[in-house]
Biotite code that builds the C-alpha atoms (Angstrom):
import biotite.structure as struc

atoms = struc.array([
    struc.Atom([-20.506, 78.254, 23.293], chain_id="A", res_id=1, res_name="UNK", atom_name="CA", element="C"),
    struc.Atom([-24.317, 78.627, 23.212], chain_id="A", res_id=2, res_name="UNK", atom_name="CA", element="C"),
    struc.Atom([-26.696, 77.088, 21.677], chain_id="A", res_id=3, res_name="UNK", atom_name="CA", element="C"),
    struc.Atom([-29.912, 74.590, 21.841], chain_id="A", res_id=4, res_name="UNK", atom_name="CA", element="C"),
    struc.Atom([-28.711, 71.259, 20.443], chain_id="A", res_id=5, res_name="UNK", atom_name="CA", element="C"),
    struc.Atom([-25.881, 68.561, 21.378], chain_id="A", res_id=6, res_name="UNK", atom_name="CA", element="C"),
    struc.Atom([-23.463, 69.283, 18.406], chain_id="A", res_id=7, res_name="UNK", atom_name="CA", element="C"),
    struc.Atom([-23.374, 73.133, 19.752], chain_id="A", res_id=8, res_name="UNK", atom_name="CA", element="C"),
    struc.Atom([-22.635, 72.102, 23.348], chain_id="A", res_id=9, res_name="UNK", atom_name="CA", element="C"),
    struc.Atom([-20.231, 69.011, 22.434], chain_id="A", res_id=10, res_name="UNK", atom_name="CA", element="C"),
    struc.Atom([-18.650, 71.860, 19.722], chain_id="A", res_id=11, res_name="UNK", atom_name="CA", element="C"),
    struc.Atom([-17.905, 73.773, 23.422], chain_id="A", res_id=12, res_name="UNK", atom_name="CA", element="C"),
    struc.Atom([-16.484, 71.360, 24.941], chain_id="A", res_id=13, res_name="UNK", atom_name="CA", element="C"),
    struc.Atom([-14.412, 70.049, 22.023], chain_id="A", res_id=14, res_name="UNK", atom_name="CA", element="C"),
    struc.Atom([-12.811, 73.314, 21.993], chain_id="A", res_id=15, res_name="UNK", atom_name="CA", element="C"),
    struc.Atom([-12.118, 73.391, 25.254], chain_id="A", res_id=16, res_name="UNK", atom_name="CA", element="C"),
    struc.Atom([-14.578, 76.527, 26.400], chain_id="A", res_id=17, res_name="UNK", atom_name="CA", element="C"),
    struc.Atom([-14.790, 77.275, 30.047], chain_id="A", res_id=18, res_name="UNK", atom_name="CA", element="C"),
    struc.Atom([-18.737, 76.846, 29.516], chain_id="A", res_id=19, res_name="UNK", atom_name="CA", element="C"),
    struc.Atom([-21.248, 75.783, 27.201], chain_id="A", res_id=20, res_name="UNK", atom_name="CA", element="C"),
    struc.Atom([-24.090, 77.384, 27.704], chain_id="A", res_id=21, res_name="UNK", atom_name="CA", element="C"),
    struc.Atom([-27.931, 75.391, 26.742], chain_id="A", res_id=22, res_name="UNK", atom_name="CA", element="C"),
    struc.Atom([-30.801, 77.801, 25.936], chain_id="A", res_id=23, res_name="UNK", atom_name="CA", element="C"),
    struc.Atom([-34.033, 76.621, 26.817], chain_id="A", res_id=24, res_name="UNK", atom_name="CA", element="C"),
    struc.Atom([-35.392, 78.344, 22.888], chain_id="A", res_id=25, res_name="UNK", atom_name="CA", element="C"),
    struc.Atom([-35.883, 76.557, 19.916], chain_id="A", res_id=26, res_name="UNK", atom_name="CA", element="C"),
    struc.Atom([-34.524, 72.570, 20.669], chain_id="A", res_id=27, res_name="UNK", atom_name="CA", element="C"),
    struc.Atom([-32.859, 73.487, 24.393], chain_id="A", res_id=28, res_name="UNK", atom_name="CA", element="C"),
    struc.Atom([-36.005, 72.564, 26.277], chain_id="A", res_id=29, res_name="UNK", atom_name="CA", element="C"),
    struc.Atom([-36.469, 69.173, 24.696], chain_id="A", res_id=30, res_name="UNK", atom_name="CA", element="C"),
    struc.Atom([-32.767, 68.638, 24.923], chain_id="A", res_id=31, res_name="UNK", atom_name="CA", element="C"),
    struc.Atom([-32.956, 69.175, 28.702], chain_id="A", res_id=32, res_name="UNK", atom_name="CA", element="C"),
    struc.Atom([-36.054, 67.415, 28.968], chain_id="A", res_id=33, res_name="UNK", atom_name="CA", element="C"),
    struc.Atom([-35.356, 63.792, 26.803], chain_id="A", res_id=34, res_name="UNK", atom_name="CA", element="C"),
    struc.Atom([-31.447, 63.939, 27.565], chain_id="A", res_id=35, res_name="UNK", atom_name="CA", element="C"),
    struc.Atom([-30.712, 65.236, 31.045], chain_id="A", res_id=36, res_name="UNK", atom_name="CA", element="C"),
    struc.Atom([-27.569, 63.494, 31.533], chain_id="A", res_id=37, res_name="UNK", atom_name="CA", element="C"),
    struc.Atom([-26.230, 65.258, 28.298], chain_id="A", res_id=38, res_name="UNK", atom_name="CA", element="C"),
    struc.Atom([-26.627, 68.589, 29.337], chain_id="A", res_id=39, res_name="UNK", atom_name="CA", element="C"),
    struc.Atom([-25.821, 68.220, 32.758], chain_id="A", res_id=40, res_name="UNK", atom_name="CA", element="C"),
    struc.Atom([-22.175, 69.987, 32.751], chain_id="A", res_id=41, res_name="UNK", atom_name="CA", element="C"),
    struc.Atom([-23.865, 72.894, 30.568], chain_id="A", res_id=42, res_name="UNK", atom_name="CA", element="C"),
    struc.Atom([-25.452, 76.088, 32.491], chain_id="A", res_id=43, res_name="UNK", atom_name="CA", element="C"),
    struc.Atom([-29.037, 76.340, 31.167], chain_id="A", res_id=44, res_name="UNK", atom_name="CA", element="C"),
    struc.Atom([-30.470, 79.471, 30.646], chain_id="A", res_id=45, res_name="UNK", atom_name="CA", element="C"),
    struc.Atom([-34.150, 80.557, 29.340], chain_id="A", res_id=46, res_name="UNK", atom_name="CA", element="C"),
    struc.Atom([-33.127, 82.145, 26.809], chain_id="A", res_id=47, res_name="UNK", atom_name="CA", element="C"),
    struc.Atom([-30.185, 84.413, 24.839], chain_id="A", res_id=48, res_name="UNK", atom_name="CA", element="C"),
    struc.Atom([-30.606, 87.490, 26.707], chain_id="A", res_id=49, res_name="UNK", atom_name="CA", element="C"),
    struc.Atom([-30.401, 85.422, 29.886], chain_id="A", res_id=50, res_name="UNK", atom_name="CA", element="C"),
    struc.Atom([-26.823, 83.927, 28.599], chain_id="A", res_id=51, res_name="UNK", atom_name="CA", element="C"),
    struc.Atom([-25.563, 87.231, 27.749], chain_id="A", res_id=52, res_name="UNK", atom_name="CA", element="C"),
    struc.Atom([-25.818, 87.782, 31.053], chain_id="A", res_id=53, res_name="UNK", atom_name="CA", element="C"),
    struc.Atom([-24.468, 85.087, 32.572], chain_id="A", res_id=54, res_name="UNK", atom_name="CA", element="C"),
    struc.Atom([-21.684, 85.356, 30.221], chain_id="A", res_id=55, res_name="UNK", atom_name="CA", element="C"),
    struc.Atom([-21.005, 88.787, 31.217], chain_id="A", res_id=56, res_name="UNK", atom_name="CA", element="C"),
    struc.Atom([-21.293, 87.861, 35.055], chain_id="A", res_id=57, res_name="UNK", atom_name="CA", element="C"),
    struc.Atom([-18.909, 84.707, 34.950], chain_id="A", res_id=58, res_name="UNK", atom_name="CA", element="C"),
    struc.Atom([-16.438, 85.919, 32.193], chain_id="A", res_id=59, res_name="UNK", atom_name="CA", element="C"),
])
């Protein structure tokens, strides 16, 4: 799962993903920045392009 708010990593997790992925776009960087502990089992990436490629590297 990726995406830049809570619900979309919690909506990974729920569904039992190997990964849910935070990008650092629209919300992510305030997400990482005001709730740290929330995103800490998440990889963090920059942006989509950046998760692509992690995707495709850790599939």
């Amino acid at each position: 799962m990726v995406g830049d708010k809570t619900a979309d990593l919690q909506c990974g997790w729920n569904a039992g993903v190997k990964k849910s992925i935070l990008v650092r776009t629209g919300y992510g960087a305030d997400l990482e920045r005001d709730e740290p502990d929330t995103v800490t089992k998440a990889a963090i990436m920059d942006d989509i392009a950046a998760a692509a490629d992690w995707i495709l590297n850790n599939a």
